[in-house]
C-alpha positions in Angstrom: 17.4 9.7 -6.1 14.2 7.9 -5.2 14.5 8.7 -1.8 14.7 12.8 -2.5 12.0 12.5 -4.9 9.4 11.0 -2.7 10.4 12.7 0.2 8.9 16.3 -1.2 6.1 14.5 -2.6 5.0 12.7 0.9 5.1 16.6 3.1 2.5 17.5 0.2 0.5 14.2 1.2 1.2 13.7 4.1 2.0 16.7 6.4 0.2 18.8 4.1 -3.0 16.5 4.1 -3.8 16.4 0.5 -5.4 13.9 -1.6 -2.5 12.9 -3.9 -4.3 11.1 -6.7 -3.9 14.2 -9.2 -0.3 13.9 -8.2 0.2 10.5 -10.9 0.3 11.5 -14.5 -2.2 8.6 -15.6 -2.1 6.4 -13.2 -4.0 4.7 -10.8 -4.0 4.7 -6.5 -1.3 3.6 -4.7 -2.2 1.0 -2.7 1.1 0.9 -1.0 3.4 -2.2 -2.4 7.1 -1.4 -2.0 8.2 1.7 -3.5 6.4 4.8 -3.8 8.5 7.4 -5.8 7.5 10.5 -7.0 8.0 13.5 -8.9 10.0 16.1 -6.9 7.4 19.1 -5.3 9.0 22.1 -3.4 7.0 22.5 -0.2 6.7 24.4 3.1 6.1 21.7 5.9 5.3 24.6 8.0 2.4 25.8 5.8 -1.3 25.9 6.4 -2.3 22.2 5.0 -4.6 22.4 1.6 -7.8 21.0 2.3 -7.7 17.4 1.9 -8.7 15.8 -1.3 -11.0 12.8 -2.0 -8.9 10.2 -2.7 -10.9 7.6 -3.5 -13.6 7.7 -6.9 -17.5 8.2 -5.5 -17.4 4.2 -6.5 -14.5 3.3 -4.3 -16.6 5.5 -1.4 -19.6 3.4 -1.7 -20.6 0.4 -1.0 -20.3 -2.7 -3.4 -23.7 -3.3 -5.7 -26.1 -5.1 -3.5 -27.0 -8.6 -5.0 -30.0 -7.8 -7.1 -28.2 -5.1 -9.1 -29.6 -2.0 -7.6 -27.2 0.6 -7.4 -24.9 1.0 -4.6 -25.9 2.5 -1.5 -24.4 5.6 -0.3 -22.0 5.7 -3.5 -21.6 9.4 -3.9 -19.6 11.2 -2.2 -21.2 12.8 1.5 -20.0 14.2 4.7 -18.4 11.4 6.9 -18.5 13.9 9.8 -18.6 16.9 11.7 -16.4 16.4 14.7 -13.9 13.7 16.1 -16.3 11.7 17.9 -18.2 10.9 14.9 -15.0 9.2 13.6 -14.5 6.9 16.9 -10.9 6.1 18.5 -7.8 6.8 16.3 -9.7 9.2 14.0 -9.8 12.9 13.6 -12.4 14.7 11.4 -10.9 16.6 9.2 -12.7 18.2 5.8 -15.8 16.2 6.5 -13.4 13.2 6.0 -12.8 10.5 9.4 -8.9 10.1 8.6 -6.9 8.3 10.9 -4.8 10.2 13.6 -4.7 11.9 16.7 -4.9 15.5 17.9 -2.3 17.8 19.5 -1.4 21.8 20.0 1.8 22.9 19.4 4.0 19.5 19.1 2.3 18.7 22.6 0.8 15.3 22.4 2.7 13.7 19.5 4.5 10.2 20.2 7.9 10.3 18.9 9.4 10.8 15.6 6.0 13.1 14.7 5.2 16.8 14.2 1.9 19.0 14.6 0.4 20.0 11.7 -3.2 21.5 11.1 -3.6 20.2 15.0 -3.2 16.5 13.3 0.0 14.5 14.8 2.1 13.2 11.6 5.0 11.7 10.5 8.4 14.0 10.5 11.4 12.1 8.3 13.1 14.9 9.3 13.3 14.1 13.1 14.3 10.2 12.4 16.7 9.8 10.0 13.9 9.4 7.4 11.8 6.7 8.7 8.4 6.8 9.3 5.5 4.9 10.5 1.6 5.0 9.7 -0.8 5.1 11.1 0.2 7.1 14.3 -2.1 5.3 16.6 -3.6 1.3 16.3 -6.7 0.6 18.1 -7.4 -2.6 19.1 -10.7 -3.9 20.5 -11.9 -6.9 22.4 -14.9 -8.4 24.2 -13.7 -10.2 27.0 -10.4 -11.3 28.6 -8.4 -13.8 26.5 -9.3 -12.8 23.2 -6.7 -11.2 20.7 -7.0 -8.4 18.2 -4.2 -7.8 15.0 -3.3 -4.9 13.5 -0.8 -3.3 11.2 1.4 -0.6 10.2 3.8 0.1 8.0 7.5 1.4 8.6 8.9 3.7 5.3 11.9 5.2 4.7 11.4 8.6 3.7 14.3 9.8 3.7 17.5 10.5 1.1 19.5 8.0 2.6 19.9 4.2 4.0 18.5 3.7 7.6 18.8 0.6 9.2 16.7 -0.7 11.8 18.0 -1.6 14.8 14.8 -2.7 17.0 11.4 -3.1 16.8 9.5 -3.3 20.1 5.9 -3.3 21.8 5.0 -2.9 25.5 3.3 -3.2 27.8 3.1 -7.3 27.3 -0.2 -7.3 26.0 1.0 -5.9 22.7 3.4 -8.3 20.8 4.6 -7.9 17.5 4.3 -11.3 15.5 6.7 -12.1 12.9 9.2 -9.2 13.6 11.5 -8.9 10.8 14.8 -10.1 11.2 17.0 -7.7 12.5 18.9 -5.6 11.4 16.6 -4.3 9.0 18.3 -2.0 6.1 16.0 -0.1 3.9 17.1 2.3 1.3 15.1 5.4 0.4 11.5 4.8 -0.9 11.4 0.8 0.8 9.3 -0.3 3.7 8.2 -3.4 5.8 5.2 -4.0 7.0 4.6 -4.4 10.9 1.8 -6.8 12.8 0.9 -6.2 16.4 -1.3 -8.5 18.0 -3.3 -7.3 21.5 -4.3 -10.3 24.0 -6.7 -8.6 26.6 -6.0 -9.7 30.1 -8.8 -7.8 31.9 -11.3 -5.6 30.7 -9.2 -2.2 31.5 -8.1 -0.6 28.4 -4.2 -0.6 27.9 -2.0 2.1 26.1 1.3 1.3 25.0 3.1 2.1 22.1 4.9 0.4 18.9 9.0 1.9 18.9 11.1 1.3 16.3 14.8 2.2 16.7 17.5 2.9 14.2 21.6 2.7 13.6 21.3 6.9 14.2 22.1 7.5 17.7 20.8 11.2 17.3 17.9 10.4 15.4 14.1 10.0 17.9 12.9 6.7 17.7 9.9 6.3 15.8 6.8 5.6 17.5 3.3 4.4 17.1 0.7 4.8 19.8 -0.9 1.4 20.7 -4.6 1.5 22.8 -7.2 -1.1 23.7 -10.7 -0.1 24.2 -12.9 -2.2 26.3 -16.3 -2.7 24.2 -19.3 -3.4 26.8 -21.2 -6.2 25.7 -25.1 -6.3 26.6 -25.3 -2.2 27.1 -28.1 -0.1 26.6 -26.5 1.6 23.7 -25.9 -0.2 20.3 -23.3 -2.1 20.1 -21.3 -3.8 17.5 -18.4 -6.2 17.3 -16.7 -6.8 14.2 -14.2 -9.7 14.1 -12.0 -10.8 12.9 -10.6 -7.4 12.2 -8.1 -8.6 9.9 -8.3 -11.0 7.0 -4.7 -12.2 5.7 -5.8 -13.7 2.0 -1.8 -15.3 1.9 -0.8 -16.2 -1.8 -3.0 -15.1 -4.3 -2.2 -16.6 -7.7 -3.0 -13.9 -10.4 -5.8 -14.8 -12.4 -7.3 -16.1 -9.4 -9.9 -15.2 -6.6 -9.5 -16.2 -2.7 -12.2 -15.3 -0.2 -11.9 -14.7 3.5 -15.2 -13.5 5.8 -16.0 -11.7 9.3 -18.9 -10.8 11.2 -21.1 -8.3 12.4 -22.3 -8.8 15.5 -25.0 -7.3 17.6 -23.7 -7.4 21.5 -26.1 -4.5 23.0 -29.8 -5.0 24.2 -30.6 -2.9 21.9 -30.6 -3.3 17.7 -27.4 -1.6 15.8 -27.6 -0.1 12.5 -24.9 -0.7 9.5 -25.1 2.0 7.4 -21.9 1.1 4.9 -19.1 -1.1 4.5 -16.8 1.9 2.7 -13.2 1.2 1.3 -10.4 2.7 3.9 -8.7 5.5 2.1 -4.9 6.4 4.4 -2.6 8.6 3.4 -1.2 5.7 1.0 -4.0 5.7 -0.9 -7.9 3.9 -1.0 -7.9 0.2 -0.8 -7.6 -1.2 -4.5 -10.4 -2.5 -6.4 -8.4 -5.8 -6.1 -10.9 -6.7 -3.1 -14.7 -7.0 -3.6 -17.7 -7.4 -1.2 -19.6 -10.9 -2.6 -23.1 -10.2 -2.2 -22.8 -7.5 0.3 -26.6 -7.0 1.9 -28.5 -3.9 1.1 -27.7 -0.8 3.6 -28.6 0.4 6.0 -28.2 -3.4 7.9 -30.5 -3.5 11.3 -29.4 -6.2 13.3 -31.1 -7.0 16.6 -29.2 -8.1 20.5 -26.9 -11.0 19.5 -28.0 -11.4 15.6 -24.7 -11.8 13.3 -23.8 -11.5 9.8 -21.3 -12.7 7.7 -19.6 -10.5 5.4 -17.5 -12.3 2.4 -14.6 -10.4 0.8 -13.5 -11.7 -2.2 -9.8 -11.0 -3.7 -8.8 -11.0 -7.3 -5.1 -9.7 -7.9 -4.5 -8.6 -11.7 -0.7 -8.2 -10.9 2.0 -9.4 -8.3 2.7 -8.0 -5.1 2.3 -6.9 -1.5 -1.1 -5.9 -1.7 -3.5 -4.6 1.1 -5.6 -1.5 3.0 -8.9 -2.0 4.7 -12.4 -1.7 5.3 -14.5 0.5 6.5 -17.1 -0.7 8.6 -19.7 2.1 9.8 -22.7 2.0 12.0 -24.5 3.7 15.5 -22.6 1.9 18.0 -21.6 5.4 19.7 -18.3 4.1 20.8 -17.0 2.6 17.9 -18.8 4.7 14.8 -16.5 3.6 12.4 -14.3 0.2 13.5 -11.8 -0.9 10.6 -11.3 -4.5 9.1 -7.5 -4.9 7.5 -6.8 -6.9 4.7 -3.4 -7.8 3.1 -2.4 -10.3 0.6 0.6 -11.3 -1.6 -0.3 -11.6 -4.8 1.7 -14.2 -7.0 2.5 -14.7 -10.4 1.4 -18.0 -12.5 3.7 -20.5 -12.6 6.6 -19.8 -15.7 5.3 -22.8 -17.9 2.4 -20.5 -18.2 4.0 -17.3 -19.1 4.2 -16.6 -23.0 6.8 -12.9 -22.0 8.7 -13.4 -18.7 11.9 -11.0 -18.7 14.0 -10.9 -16.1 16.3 -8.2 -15.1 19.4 -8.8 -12.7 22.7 -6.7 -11.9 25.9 -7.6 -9.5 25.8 -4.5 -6.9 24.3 -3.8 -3.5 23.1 -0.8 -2.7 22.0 0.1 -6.4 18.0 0.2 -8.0 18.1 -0.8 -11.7 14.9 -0.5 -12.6 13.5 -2.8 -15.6 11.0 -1.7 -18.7 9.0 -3.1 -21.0 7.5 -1.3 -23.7 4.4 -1.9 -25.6 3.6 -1.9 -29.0 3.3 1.8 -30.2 4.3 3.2 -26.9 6.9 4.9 -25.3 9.6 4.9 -22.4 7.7 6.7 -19.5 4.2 7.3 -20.5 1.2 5.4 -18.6 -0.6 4.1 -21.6 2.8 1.9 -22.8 5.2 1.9 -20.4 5.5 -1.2 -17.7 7.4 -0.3 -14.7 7.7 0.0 -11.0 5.7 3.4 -11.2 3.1 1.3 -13.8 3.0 -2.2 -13.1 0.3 -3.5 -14.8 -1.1 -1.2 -17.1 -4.1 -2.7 -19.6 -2.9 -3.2 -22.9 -4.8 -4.7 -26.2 -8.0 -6.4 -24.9 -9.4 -4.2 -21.9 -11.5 -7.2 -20.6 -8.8 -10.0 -21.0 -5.7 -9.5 -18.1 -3.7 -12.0 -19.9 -2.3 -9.9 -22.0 -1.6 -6.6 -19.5 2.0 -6.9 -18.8 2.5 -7.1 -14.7 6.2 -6.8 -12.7 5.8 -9.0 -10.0 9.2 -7.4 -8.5 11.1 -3.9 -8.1 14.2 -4.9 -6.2 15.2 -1.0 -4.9 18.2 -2.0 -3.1 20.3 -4.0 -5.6 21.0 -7.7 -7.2 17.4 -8.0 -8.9 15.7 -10.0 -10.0 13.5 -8.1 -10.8 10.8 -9.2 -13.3 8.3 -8.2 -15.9 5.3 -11.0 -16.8 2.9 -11.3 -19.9 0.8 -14.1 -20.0 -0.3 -13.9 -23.6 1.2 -11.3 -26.1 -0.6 -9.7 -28.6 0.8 -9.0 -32.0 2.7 -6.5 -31.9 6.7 -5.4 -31.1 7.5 -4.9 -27.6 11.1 -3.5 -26.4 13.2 -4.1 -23.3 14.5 -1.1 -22.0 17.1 -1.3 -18.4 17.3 2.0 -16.5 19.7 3.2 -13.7 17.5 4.4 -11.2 19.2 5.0 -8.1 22.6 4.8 -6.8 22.4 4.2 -2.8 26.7 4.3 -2.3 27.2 0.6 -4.3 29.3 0.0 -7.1 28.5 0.6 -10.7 26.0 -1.9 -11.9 26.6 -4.7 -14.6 23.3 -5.7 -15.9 22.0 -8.8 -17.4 18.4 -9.8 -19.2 16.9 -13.2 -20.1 14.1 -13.3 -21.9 12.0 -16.6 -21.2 9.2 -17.9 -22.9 6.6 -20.7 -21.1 9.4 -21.2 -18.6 12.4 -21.8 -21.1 15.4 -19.3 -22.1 15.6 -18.2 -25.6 17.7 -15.8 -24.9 20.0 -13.8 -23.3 22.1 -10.0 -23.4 24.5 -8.6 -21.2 26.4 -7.6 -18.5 26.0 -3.9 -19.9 27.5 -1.5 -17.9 25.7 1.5 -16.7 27.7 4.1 -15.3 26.0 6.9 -14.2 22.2 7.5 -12.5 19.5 7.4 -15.6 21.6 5.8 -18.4 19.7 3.3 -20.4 20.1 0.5 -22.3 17.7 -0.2 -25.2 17.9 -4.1 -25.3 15.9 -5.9 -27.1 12.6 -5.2 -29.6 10.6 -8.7 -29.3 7.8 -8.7 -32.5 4.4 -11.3 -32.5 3.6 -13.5 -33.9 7.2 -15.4 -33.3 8.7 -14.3 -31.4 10.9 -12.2 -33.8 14.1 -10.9 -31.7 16.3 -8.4 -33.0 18.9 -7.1 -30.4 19.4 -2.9 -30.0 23.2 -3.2 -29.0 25.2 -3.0 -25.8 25.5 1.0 -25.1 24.1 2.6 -22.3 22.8 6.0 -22.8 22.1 8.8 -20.3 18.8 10.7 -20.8 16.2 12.3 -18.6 13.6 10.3 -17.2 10.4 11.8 -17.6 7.3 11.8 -15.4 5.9 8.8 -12.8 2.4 7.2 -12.9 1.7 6.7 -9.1 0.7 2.9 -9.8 3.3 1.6 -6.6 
């Protein structure tokens, strides 16, 4: 099952603390959409953690090119740190990496639903019922009474079964969560939801609270995370820098296209603050993706004197569909805040059908079932990175590597039953592509019936189906679909079981 198969995966990454890019058999980061499956790893959660890994490319550590072309500053890959204060609130050093958490001894000082590991507080599915929430700790900043900070995390389940939420709750009042899901909340193993928390400062005393989300397992902890406010002194004799807004919601992003959003960097000390680098977050679900750029970032190291701003642009350019987000890293010498964090998120959208050459669409008639939906480019084969599009490669680059038109991209991988879900390509090259269904998953539903339309600029041309797929990892070969034409030539209405072979890493 998904669920079992991500589960050993995430104590390697997460409890263990590794860099899990070499993990993926081709593919790229994850930049954490909605399902993260993985091959299965046997592990010791109670084993000294690896040392961490770099999970982001030198390029993704550095800065974007400044304007003129020069290369980027601070691109290879150096020591972030040396100890915990170096890394500012939230933020443990660990490798020479600032990663975000909080220390403990011995279970003593973790939140709920978390375990000790390497003297780092992190997530235990085990404790919960198989959810989980990251980060373990959101810092929020502010200036002076009145004004509001946002953050996020993100609730997972981990786990090998269903959990359903039952609550999701902030307090003290100065910590709200906006746009709560509606509740209950089921997810089945491997699906998550995103979580916003906004702080309002009433006074300029730092608050601690924490984030608590409850499930349908009475014996199962709650799952916490720790929520803190921290007071930034404007006008002091040390440097100081405010960075705000510290998150930028892009909202639909049509692929294809590019949206911008700014903030600013402020200097609110009588002194002048150094920027050194503007660095791409990397978490534990991977660096943020290439997806979002600095526009004409300045040079680094930035000096700014008392009260002089600057406004950085961040330009997003979505090459497939999605929940797609992570955040920046904004470093400099204001002692109390060394490194302070910018989130982005966006949902990226397909074009409209009418201008869609491929569109196939996958649906079944069970809850509680994952059918997964593949399409298969010229000269490739089921399961490989290079010519397989699925939930584990959605958008790999196929033909012309400078045109995205003609990358296939599934804007959709339904886990927990009913579809759609759905692959795009904008503009085919010659060549004979094949439709392949797979039964991923079964999370206690019925046996799935499947059915797949094929549409082309927004119109049907055809349709197979309901096959029947009995058993976890049959398959039904559908369709081959040839260009120029299209040519279709239907591969029958048999399922057949085989072994799936191994995942990418792309969601």
């Amino acid at each position: 099952m998904r669920g079992t198969r991500w589960t050993a995966l995430f104590w390697v990454c997460g409890l263990a603390l590794v860099g899990c890019d070499d993990a993926a058999d081709d593919g790229g980061t994850a930049a954490r959409t909605g399902d993260a499956r993985a091959p299965s790893q046997a592990i010791d959660p109670d084993a000294a953690p690896p040392v961490l890994g770099d999970a982001a490319a030198p390029a993704d550590r550095g800065v974007a090119p400044p304007a003129d072309g020069a290369a980027p500053v601070d691109a290879a890959p150096q020591p972030e740190c040396v100890d915990d204060e170096v890394c500012g609130p939230g933020r443990v050093c660990h490798d020479d990496r600032c990663i975000e958490g909080t220390r403990c001894e011995a279970d003593r000082g973790c939140p709920a639903g978390r375990i000790c590991v390497a003297d780092i507080c992190l997530a235990d599915p085990r404790s919960t019922g198989g959810l989980i929430a990251e980060p373990d700790v959101l810092v929020f900043s502010f200036s002076e009474a009145g004004e509001t900070s946002i953050r996020g995390a993100r609730a997972e389940n981990r786990g090998d079964d269903t959990v359903v939420i039952t609550a999701i709750e902030a307090a003290p009042a100065a910590f709200q969560v906006l746009d709560a899901p509606a509740l209950p909340l089921r997810l089945v193993p491997g699906q998550g939801v995103d979580i916003t928390v906004q702080y309002t400062a009433d006074d300029a005393i730092d608050d601690v609270g924490a984030l608590s989300l409850r499930t349908d397992r009475a014996a199962a902890e709650p799952v916490q995370v720790r929520l803190t406010s921290q007071h930034k002194v404007v006008g002091g004799q040390d440097p100081c820098l405010l960075v705000a807004p510290n998150r930028l919601d892009f909202g639909g992003v049509t692929r294809g296209d590019t949206a911008t959003r700014t903030f600013e960097l402020v200097s609110c000390g009588e002194v002048p603050v150094r920027i050194n680098a503007i660095r791409r977050g990397v978490s534990f679900f991977g660096a943020l993706p290439d997806t979002y750029q600095l526009q004409q970032p300045p040079a680094f190291p930035l000096d700014l004197a008392p009260g002089q701003r600057h406004t950085i642009t961040v330009a997003y350019s979505p090459r497939r569909a999605g929940i797609e987000g992570g955040f920046w890293d904004v470093h400099s010498t204001d002692p109390t805040n060394p490194q302070q964090r910018v989130d982005v998120s966006a949902l990226a959208t397909p074009p409209p059908l009418d201008q869609v050459g491929l569109h196939v669409r996958l649906n079944w008639d069970t809850d509680l079932t994952d059918v997964d939906l593949h399409l298969v480019g010229p000269g490739g084969q089921m399961w490989t990175c290079a010519g397989d599009c699925y939930f584990s490669n959605p958008n790999p680059n196929w033909s012309d590597p400078m045109d995205f038109r003609d990358d296939p991209f599934l804007d959709v991988d339904d886990v927990d039953g009913f579809g759609p879900e759905n692959i795009n390509l904008e503009a085919p090259a010659p060549g004979t592509y094949r439709v392949v269904v797979h039964y991923w998953a079964d999370h206690s539903g019925d046996v799935p019936e499947s059915t797949v339309e094929l549409l082309e600029f927004g119109n049907v041309i055809a349709s197979y189906g309901p096959v029947r797929t009995s058993r976890v990892d049959d398959v039904w070969e559908v369709v081959d679909i040839q260009y120029p034409g299209p040519v279709l030539t239907p591969l029958g209405v048999n399922a057949v079981n085989q072994g799936r072979g191994a995942l990418c890493g792309g969601f």
